[in-house]
RONUKOL-577161 format. One record per residue (C-alpha): residue number from 1; x, y, z. Coordinates in nm, 3 decimals. Example, Ala and Ser with C-alpha at 12.3 -4.5 7.8 and 13.67 -1.06 7.14 Angstrom:
2
ZADREN  seq       xx       yy       zz
ZADREN    1    1.230   -0.450    0.780
ZADREN    2    1.367   -0.106    0.714
END
This chain:
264
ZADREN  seq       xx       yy       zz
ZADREN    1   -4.280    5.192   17.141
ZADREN    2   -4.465    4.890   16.991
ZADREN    3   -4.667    4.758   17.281
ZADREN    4   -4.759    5.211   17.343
ZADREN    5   -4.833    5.205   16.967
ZADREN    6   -5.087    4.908   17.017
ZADREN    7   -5.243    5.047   17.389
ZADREN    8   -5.310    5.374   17.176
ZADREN    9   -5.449    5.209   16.887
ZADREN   10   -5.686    4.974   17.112
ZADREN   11   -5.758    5.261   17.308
ZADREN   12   -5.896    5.492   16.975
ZADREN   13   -6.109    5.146   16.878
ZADREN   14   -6.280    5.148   17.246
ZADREN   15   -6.402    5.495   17.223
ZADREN   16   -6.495    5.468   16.845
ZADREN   17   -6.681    5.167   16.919
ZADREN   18   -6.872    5.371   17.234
ZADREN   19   -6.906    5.647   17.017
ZADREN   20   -7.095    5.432   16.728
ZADREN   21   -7.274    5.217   17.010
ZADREN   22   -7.409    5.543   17.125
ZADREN   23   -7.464    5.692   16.788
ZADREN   24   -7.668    5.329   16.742
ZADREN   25   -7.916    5.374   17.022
ZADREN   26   -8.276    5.586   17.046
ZADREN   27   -8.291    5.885   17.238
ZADREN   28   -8.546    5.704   17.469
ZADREN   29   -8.245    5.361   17.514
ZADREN   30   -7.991    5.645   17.556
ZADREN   31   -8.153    5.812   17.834
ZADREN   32   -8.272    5.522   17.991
ZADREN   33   -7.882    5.388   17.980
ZADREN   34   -7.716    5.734   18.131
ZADREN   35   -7.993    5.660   18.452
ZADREN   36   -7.926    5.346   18.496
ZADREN   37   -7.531    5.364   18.492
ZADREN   38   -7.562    5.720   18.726
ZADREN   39   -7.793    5.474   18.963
ZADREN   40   -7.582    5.227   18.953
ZADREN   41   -7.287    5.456   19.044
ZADREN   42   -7.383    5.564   19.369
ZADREN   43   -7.479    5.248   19.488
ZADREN   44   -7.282    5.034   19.772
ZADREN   45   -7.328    5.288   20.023
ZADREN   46   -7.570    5.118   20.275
ZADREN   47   -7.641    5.401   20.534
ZADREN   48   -7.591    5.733   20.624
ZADREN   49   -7.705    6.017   20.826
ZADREN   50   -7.638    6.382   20.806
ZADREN   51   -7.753    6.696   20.941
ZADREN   52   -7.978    6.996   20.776
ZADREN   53   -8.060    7.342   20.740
ZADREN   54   -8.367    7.429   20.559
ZADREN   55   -8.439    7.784   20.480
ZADREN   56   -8.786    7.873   20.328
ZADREN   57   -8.772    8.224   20.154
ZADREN   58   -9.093    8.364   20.058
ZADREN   59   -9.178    8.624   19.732
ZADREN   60   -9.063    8.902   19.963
ZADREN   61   -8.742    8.779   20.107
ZADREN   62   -8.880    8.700   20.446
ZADREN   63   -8.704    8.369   20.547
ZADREN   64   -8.790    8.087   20.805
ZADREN   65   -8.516    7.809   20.949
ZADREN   66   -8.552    7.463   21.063
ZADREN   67   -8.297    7.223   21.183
ZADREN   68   -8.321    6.854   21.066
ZADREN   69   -8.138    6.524   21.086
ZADREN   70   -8.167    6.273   20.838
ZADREN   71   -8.105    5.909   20.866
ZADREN   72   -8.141    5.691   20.523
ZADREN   73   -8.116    5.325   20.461
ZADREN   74   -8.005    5.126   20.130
ZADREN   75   -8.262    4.917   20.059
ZADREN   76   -8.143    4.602   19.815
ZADREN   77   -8.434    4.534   19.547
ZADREN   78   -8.633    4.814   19.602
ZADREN   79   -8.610    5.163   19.678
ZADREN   80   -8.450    5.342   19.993
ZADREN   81   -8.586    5.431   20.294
ZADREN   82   -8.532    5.774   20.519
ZADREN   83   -8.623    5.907   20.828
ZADREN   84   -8.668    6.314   20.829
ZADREN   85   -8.655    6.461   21.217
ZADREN   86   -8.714    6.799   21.286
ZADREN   87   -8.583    6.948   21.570
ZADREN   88   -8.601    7.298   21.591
ZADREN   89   -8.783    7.557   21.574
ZADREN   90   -9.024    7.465   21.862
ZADREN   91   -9.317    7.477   21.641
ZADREN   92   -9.219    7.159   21.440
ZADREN   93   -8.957    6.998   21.664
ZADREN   94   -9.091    6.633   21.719
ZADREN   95   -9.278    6.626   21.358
ZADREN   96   -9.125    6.292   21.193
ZADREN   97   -9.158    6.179   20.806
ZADREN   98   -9.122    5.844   20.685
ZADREN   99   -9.058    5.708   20.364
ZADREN  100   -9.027    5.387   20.193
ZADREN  101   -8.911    5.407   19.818
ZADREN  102   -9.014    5.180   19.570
ZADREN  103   -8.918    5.115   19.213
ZADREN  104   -9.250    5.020   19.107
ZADREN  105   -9.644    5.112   19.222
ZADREN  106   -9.701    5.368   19.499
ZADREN  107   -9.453    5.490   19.773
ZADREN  108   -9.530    5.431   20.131
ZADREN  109   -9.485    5.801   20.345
ZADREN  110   -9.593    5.855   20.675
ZADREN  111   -9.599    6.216   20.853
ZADREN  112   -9.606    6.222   21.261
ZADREN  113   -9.734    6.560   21.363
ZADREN  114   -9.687    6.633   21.747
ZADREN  115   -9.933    6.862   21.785
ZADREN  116  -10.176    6.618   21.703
ZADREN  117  -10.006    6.318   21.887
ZADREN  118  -10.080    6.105   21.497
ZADREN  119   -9.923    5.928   21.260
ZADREN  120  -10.112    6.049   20.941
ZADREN  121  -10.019    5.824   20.620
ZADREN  122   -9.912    6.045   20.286
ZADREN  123  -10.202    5.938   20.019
ZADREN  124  -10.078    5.856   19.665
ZADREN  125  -10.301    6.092   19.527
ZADREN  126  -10.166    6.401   19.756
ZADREN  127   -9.777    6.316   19.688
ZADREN  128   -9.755    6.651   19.485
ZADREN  129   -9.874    6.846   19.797
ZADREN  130   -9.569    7.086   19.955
ZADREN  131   -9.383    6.870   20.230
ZADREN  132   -9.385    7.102   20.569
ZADREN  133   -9.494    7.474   20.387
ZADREN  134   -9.130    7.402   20.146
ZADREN  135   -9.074    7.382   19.767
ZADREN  136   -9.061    7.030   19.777
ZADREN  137   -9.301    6.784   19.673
ZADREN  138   -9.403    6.450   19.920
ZADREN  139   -9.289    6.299   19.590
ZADREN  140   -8.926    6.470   19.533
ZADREN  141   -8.819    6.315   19.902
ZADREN  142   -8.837    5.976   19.779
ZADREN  143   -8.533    5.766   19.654
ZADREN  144   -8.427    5.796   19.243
ZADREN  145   -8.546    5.442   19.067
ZADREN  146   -8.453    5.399   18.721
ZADREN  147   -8.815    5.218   18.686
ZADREN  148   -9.040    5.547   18.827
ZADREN  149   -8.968    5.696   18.438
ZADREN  150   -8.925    5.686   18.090
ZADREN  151   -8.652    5.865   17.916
ZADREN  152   -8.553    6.048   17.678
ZADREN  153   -8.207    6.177   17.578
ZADREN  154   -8.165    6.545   17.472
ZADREN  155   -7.812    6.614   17.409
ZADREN  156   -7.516    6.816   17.627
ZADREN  157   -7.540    7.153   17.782
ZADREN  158   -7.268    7.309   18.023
ZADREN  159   -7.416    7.343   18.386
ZADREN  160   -7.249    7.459   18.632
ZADREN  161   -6.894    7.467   18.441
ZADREN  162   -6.961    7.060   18.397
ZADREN  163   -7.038    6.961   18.049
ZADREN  164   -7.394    6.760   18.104
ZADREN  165   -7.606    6.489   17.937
ZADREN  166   -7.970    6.673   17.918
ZADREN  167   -8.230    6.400   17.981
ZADREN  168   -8.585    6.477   17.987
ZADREN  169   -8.776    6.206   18.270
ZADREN  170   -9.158    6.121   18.295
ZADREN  171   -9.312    5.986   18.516
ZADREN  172   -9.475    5.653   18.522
ZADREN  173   -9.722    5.754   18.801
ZADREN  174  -10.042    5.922   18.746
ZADREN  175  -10.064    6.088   19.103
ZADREN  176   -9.765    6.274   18.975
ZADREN  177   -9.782    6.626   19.016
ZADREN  178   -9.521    6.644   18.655
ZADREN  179   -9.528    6.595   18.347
ZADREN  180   -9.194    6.570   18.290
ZADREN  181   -8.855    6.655   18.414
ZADREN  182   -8.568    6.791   18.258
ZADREN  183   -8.219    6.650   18.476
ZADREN  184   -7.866    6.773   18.409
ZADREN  185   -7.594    6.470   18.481
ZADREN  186   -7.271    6.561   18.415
ZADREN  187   -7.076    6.358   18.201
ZADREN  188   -6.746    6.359   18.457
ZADREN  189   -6.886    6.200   18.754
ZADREN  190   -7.269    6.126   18.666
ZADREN  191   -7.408    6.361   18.943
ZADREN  192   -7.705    6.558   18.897
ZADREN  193   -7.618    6.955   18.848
ZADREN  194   -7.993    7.031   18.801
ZADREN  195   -8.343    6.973   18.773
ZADREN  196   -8.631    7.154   18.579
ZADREN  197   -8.995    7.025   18.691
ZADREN  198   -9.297    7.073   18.464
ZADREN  199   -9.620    7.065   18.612
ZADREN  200   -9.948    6.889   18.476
ZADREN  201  -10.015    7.234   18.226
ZADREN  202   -9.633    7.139   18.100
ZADREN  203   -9.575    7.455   18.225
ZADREN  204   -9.217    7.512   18.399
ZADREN  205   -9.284    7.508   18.764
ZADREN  206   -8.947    7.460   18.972
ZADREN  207   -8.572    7.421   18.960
ZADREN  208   -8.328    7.227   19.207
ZADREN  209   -7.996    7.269   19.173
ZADREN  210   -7.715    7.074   19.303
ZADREN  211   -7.451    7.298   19.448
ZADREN  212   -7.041    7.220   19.604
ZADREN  213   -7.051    6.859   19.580
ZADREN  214   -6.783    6.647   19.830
ZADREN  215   -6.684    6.301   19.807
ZADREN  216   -6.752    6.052   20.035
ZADREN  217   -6.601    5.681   20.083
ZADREN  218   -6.361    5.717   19.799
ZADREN  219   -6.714    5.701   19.544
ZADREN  220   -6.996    5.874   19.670
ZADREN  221   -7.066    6.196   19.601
ZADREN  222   -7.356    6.447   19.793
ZADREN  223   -7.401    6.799   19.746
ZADREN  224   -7.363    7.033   20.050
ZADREN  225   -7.619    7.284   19.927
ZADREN  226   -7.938    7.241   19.682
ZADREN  227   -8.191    7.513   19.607
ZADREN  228   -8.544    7.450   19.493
ZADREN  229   -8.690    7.741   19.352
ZADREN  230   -9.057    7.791   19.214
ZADREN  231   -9.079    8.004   18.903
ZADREN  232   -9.473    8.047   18.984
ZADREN  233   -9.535    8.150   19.357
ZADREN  234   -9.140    8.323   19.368
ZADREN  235   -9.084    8.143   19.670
ZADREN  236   -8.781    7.896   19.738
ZADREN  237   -8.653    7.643   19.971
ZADREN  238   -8.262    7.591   20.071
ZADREN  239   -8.079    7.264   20.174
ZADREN  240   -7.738    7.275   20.366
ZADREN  241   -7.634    6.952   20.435
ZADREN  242   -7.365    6.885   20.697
ZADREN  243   -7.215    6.634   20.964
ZADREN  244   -7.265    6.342   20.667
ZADREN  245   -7.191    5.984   20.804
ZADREN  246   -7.169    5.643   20.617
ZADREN  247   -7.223    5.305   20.725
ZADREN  248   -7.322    5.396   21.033
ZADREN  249   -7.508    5.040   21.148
ZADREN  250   -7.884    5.150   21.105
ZADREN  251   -8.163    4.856   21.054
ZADREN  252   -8.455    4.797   20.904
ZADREN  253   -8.603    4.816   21.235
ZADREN  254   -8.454    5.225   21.267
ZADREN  255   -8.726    5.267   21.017
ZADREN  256   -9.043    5.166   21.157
ZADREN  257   -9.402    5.404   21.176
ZADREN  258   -9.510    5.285   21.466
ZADREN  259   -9.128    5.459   21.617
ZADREN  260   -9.197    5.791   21.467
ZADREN  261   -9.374    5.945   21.795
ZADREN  262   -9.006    5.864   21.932
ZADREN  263   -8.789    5.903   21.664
ZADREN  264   -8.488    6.102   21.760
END
């Protein structure tokens, strides 16, 4: 009775002590501190690759399909790096993208294009440009870094039936197509649940959500389905992610622009 009396007792002091430490900080060192303990949760994983189905969906319903496999490298001390193969429809099968994350100053992104037998190199100032006629940005394939934005801490909302911290992002780069972002984490696991983006009138321009989320590895977890959705153009763009495989053995050397003509 005496030593549960004491666990309980130490126990109610931890979490008013987190409660007063949290009470203590800014909105901007709060959000900073949920990002850097959600990066810091998912890291550890090395490699993986995984298979995808993107579905474009334009204003009147009329939908497209393309098959992808991804392949993705931890990178220690800078951002990650992934390889994006498409390999069906015939149309794009053979087109390649490249990118190499970085917590700080521009990304590196390279786009081979088959048809045209090139390796053209993504320009900082056209990361906001739609990647392959999708929803998504050059700049929304590259890796999260804590350092890429400021924060700011905007309370809890329920998303997705998973009470959230609401953290509003912005972007240290100028070539960024937002102003801001708005990102869901819930408070269970730290995964994102969603994403508002805001475009350079501040205007609300798209939503990703983060849908059916498996674990992996005993600790990380990857959503099986995530939906970007523009609010101006009413088109939207549909991830289902399969076939995921960690640890796998890939190199730096899996991840080189002078491959992607043979990338596979």
């Amino acid at each position: 009775m005496f030593n549960k009396r004491i666990l309980s007792q130490a126990l109610a002091a931890t979490l008013a002590f987190s409660s007063l430490f949290a009470m203590a900080q800014t909105p901007e060192q709060r959000g900073l501190e949920i990002s850097k303990q959600a990066k810091a949760k998912d890291m550890g994983w090395t490699d993986n690759t995984a298979d995808m189905l993107m579905v474009l969906k334009n204003a009147q319903g009329q939908q497209s399909t393309r098959e992808i496999k991804i392949k993705s490298l931890e990178v220690q001390n800078d951002g990650d790096k992934s390889l994006t193969i498409f390999n069906k429809p015939r149309d794009v099968k053979g087109t390649a993208f490249l990118s190499f994350s970085h917590p700080v100053g521009a990304d590196d992104q390279w786009l081979y294009l088959p048809a045209l037998k090139r390796v053209k190199r993504i320009s900082s100032r056209n990361k906001s440009g739609p990647f392959m006629g999708s929803e998504f940005a050059f700049e929304d394939l590259s890796s999260f870094e804590v350092e890429k934005f400021t924060y700011k801490y905007l309370g809890e909302e329920n998303v997705h039936g998973e009470l959230s911290h609401k953290i509003e992002q912005y972007p240290v780069d100028e070539n960024s197509g937002y102003t801001k972002r708005i990102v869901w984490v819930d408070k269970s696991e730290l995964r994102i649940q969603k994403i508002d983006f805001y475009d350079r009138k501040d205007s609300l321009l798209k939503t990703l959500t983060f849908q059916d989320y498996k674990l992996y590895l005993g600790k990380h977890w990857r959503p099986a389905r995530q939906v970007m959705v523009n609010h101006q153009n009413g088109k939207s763009t549909e991830l289902s992610w399969n076939n995921y495989e960690f640890k796998t053995g890939l190199k730096d050397a899996d991840f080189n622009r002078n491959s992607l003509k043979r990338a596979r």
